[in-house]
C-alpha positions in Angstrom: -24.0 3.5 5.5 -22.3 6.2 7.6 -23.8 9.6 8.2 -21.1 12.3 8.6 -21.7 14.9 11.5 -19.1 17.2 11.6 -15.9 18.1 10.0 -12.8 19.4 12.1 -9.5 20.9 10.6 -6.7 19.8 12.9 -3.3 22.0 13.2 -0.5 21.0 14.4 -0.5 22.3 18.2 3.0 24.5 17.9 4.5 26.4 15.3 5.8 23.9 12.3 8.5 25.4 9.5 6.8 27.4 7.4 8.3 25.6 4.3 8.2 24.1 0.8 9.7 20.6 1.3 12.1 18.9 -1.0 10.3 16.0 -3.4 12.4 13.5 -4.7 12.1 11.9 -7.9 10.8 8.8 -6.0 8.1 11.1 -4.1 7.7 12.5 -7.9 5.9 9.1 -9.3 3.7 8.2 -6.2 0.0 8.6 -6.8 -1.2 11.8 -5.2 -3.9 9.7 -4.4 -4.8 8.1 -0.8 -4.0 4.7 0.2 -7.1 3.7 2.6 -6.9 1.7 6.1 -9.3 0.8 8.1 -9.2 -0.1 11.7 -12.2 -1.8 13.4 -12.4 -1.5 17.4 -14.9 -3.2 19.9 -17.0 -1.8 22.3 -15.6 -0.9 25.6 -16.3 1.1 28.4 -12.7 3.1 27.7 -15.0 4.3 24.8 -18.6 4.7 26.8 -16.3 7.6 29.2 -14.2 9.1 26.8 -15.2 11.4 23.8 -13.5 9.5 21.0 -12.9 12.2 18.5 -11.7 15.1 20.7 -8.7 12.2 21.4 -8.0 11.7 18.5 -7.9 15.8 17.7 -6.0 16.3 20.5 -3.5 13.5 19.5 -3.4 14.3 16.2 -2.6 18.3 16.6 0.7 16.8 18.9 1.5 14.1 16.5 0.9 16.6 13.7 4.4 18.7 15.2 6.9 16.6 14.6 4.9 15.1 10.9 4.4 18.1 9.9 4.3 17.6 6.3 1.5 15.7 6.8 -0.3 19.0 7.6 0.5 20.1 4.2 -0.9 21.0 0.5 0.6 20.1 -2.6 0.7 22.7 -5.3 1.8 22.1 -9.4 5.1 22.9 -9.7 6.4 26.0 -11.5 8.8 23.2 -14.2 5.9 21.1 -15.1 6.3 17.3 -16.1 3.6 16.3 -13.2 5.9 17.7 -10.8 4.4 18.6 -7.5 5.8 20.9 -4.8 4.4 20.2 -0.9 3.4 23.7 0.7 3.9 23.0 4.6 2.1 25.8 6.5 0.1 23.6 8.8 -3.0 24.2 6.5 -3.7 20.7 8.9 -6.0 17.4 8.9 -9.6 17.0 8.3 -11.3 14.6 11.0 -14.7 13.6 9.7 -17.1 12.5 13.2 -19.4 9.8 11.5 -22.3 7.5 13.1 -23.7 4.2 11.4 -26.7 2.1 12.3 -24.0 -1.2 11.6 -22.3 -3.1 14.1 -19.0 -4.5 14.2 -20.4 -8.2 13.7 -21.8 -7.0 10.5 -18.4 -7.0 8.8 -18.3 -10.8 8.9 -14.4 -11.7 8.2 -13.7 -8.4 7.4 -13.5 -8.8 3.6 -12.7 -5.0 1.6 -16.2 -5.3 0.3 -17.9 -2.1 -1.5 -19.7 -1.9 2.2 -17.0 -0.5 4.0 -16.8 2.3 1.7 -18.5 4.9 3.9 -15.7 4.4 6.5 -13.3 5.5 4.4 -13.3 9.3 4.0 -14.0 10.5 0.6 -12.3 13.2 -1.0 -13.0 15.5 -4.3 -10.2 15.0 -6.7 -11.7 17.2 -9.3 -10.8 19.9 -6.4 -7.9 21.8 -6.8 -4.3 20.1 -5.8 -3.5 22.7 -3.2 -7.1 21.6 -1.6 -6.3 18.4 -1.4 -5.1 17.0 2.4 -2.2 15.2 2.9 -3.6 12.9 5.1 -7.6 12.3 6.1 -9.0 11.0 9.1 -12.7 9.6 9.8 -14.3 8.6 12.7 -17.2 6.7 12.6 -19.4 5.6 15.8 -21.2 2.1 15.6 -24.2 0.9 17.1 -22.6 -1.4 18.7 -20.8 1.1 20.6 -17.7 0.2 19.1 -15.5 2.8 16.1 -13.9 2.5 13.1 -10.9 4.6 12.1 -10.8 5.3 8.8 -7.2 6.4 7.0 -6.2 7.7 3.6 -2.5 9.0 2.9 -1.5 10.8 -0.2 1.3 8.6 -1.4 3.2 11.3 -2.7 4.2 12.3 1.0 4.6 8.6 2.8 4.8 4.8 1.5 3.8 2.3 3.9 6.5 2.1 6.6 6.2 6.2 6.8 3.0 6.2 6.9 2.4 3.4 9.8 5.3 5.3 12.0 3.3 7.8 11.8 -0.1 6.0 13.0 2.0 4.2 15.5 3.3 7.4 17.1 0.1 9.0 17.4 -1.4 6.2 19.2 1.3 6.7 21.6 0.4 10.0 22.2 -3.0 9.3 22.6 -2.4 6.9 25.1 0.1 9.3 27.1 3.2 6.8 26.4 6.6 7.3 24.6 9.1 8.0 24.0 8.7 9.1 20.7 10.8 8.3 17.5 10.7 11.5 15.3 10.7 11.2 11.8 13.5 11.7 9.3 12.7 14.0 6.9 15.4 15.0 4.7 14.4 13.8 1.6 17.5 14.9 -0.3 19.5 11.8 1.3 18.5 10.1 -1.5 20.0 11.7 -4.2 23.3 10.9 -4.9 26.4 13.4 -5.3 28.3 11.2 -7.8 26.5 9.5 -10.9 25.6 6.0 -10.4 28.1 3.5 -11.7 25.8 1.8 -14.1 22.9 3.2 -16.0 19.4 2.3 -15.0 17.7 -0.4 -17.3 13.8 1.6 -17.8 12.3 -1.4 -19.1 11.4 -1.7 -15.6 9.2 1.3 -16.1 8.0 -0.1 -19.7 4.0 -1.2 -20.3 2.6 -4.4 -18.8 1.5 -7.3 -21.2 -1.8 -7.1 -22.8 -4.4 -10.0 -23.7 -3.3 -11.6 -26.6 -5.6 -10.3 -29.5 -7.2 -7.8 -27.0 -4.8 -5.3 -26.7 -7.5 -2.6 -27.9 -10.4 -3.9 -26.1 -11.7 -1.6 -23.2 -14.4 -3.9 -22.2 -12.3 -6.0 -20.6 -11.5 -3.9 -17.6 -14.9 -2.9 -17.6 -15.9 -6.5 -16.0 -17.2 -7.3 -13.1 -14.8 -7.8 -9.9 -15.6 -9.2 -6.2 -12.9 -9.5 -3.8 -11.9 -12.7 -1.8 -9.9 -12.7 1.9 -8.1 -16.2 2.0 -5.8 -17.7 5.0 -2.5 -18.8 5.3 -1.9 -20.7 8.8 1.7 -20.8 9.8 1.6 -24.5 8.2 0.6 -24.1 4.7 3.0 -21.2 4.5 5.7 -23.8 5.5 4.7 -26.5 2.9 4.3 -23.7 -0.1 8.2 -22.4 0.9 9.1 -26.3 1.1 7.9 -27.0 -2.4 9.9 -24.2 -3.8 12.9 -24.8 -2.1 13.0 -28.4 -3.3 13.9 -26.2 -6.7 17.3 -24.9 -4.7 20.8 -25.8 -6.4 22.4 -26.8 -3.6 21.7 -26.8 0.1 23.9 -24.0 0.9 21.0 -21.8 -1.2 19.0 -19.5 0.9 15.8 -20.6 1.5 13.1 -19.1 -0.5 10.9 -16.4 2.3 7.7 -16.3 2.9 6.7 -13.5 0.3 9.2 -15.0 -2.4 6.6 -18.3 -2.4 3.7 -16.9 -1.4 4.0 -14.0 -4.1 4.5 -16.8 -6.6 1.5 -19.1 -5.6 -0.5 -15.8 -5.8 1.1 -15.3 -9.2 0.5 -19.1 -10.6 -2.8 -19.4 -9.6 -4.2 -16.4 -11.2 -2.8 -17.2 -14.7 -4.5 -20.4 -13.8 -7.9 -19.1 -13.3 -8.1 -17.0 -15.3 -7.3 -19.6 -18.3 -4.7 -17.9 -20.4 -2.9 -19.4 -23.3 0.5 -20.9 -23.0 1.9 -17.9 -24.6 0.0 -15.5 -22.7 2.8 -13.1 -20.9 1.8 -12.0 -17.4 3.5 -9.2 -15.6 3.4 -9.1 -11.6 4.6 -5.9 -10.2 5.5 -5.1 -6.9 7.5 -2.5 -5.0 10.9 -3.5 -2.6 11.3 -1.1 0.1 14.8 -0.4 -0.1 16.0 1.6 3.0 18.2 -1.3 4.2 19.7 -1.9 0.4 21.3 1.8 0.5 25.0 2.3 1.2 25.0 3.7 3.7 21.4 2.3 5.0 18.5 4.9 5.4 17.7 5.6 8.9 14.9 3.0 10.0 12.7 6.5 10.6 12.9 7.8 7.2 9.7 9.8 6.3 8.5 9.7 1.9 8.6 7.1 -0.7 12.0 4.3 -0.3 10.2 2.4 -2.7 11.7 0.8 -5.8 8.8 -1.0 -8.5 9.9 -4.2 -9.3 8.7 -6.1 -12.5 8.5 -10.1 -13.3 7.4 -11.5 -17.0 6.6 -14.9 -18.0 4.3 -16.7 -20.2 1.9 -18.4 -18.6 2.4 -21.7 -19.8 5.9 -21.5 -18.6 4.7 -20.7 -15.5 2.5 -23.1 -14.6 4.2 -25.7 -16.3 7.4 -25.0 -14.3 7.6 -25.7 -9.9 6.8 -22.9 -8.1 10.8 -23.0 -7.5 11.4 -21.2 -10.7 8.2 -18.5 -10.0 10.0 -18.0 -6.9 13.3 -17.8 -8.1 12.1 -15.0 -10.5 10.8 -13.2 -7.8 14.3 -13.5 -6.2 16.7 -12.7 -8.9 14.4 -9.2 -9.6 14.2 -8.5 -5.8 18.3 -8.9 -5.5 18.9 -6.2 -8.2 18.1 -3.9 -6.0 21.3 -2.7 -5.0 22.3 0.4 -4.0 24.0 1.1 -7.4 20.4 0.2 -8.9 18.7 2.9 -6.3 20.6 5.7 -7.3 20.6 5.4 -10.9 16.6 4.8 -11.0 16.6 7.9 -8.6 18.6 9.6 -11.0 17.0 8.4 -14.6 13.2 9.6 -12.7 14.5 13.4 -11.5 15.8 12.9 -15.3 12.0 12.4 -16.9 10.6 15.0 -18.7 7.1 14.0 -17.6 6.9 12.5 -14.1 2.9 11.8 -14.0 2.6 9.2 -16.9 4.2 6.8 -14.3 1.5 7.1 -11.6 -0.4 3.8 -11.6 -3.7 6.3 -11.5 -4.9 9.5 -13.0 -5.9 12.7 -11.3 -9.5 11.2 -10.6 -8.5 7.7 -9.6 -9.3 5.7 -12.6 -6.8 3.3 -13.3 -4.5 3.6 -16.0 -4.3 1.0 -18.8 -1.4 -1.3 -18.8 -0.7 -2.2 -14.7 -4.4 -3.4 -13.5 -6.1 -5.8 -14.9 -6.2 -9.5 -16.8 -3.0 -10.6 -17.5 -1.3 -8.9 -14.4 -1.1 -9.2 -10.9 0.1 -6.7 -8.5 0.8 -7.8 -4.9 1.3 -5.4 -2.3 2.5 -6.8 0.8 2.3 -5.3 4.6 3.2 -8.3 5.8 6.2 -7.3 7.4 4.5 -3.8 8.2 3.9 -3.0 11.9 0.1 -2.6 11.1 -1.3 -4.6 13.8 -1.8 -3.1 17.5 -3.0 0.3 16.8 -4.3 1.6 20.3 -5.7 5.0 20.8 -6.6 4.2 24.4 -9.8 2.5 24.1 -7.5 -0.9 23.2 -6.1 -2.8 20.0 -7.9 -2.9 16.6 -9.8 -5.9 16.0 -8.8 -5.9 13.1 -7.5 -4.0 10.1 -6.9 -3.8 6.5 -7.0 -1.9 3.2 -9.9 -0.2 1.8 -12.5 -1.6 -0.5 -11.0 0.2 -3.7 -9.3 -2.5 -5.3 -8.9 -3.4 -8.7 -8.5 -6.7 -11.4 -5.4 -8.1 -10.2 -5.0 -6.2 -7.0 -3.8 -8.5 -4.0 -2.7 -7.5 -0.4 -0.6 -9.6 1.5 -1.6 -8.6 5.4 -0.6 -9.8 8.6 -2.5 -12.9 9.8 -5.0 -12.3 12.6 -3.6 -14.8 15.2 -0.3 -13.3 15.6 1.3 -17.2 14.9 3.1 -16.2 11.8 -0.3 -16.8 9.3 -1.0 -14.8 6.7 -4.2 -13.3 5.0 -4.6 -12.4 1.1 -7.1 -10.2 0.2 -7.1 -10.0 -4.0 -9.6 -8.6 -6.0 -10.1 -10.3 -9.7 -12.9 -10.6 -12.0 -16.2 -12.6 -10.9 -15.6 -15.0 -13.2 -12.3 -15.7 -12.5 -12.4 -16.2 -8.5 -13.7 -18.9 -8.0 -11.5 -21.0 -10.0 -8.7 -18.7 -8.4 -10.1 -20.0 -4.4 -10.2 -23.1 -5.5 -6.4 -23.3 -6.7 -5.1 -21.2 -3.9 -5.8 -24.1 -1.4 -5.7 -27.3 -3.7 -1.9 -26.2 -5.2 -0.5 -25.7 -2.2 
């Protein structure tokens, strides 16, 4: 458990715009929800001579200039649909100061178990939207003498790669380094002035498959789930992308990457334990960050939502009946169609919708919405190639860091390994009765 002490409201620390920012349709879909980290730091005597959380204030109020939509409330907008407008008026952060009676060692390998949820700050969605932060901060004091940090964003305002600048550039203030990489933060770049070439297939956006013969059954998301945290050395990664790319035409092919085969073992072996039919379909959903695919590319530093959802079907029996080649080469062929052509008219079908907020994953209270979550479907989210680890706010590096406990059936992280040797770790929440079977296949299939 973790007691909270005090609150404090951070500002930025000079005048910001006074402003309502642009939202694109891509900003338009994003959960208004907050994505959680946590980062877990040892004891060290950097933290016995410093006060931790006036740092991090002090930081934060600089870090909060340049960011400062991030300072920020969201209000409904006037032309409905679940549109949102974001108010920036550097209305500012909470930082919740926290102690616990645990200790660092208590966390055992880290897992995003229900325990950690006390590091996490909490926040009252049945509060009105122009309440709501942007962005919430929680420090929490351990007996050990070391700290967690504890971070939610609002999606609507930052995807991964925003929000992780971000972090990374208030660390460097905190530390008294730079120089610093502003953020990008015209959101209008992109939209488009010419209509795309080709129209935008929305069957991307469509339902997810259902259980066969349970389509109507709302117990089943009502089971039991645990979470597991499973390694990939540098080596097993290797022999899982050499057994799909024996499925390669030709040897001028492209090998199959590390997420194309890893996504895919994660894909096969959850159909497996969870025992489906052979003509169970399975959906697995993910999102391609497409900055780089743009013509001319977003700048690196681009601050929202350069996201695009990518969907794969099969029926299970295919699937597992089939290499991991052909999950893989899937994976692939949905990946490479999206081109910039592809961006702009999915950008331009979404600013199109009449209803924006019936493609949010979760409702306004955080309950998941029926039809993404859950038994057949897998949704892998991967920060693998996210600059997540060596977050330093002066006291030294994270020992470690991941997503928050709040996962779902058929939620999976793919996260940096913790040796820095090119592993990887997989943290995937499913039903209790399903996980072992799923540990089981994870190492034996490879």
């Amino acid at each position: 458990m973790a007691t909270v002490e005090a609150t404090h409201i951070v500002r930025p620390a000079e005048a910001t715009p006074d402003e309502i920012m642009y939202l694109n349709a891509g900003d338009q879909i994003k959960d208004i929800l907050h994505t959680p980290t946590l980062y877990f730091y040892k004891h060290s005597a950097v933290l016995d001579a410093i006060d931790a959380v006036s740092r991090l204030k002090d930081s934060l109020g600089k870090a909060l200039v340049p960011f400062y939509p991030l300072a920020g409330r969201l209000s409904w907008a006037a032309e409905g649909g679940g549109r949102v407008e974001l108010h920036c008026r550097g209305q500012g952060v909470p930082i919740f100061e926290a102690h616990s009676d645990a200790a660092v060692e208590d966390f055992g390998d880290f897992r995003p178990t229900p325990a950690m949820l006390p590091f996490i700050p909490s926040v009252d969605y049945t509060a009105p939207i122009h309440e709501i932060p942007m962005l919430i901060v929680q420090l929490t004091r351990l007996r050990c003498g070391g700290v967690t940090v504890g971070l939610g964003f609002s999606h609507v305002v930052a995807d991964g790669s925003s929000a992780l600048h971000f972090v990374g550039e208030w660390a460097k203030i905190a530390r008294g380094v730079g120089p610093a990489v502003p953020p990008y933060l015209d959101r209008k770049a992109l939209e488009a002035d010419t209509p795309p070439i080709s129209e935008f297939d929305a069957a991307v956006l469509g339902p997810m498959p259902t259980l066969l013969g349970q389509e109507d059954d709302p117990d089943e998301q009502e089971k039991p789930v645990a979470v597991a945290l499973l390694s990939l050395s540098k080596t097993l990664i290797e022999k899982l992308r050499g057994k799909a790319n024996l499925g390669l035409d030709n040897a001028s092919c492209r090998g199959y990457s590390r997420f194309e085969a890893v996504a895919a073992h994660i894909w096969r072996c959850t159909s497996k334990a969870r025992g489906h039919a052979a003509e169970q379909p399975t959906g697995l959903f993910f999102v391609a960050d497409f900055r780089k695919r743009l013509n001319p590319p977003l700048p690196e530093n681009y601050f929202g939502n350069a996201l695009f959802r990518v969907v794969v079907t099969e029926k299970s029996g295919s699937l597992l009946s089939n290499p991991i080649s052909a999950a893989s080469r899937k994976i692939r062929e949905a990946v490479e169609k999206v081109t910039d052509d592809a961006v702009r008219g999915y950008m331009d079908y979404l600013k199109k919708l009449p209803d924006v907020g019936r493609f949010r994953s979760l409702d306004s209270e955080g309950r998941p919405k029926r039809g993404l979550l859950g038994n057949p479907n897998v949704v892998i989210i991967s920060w693998a190639a996210l600059p997540l680890l060596g977050t330093d706010f002066g006291w030294g590096k994270e020992m470690n860091v991941g997503p928050g406990p709040i996962g779902l059936d058929g939620k999976s992280y793919i996260l940096p390994g913790d040796g820095g040797d090119g592993g990887l770790n997989v943290a995937i929440w499913l039903q209790e009765d399903h996980l072992d079977e799923f540990k089981k296949c994870f190492y034996d299939d490879i």
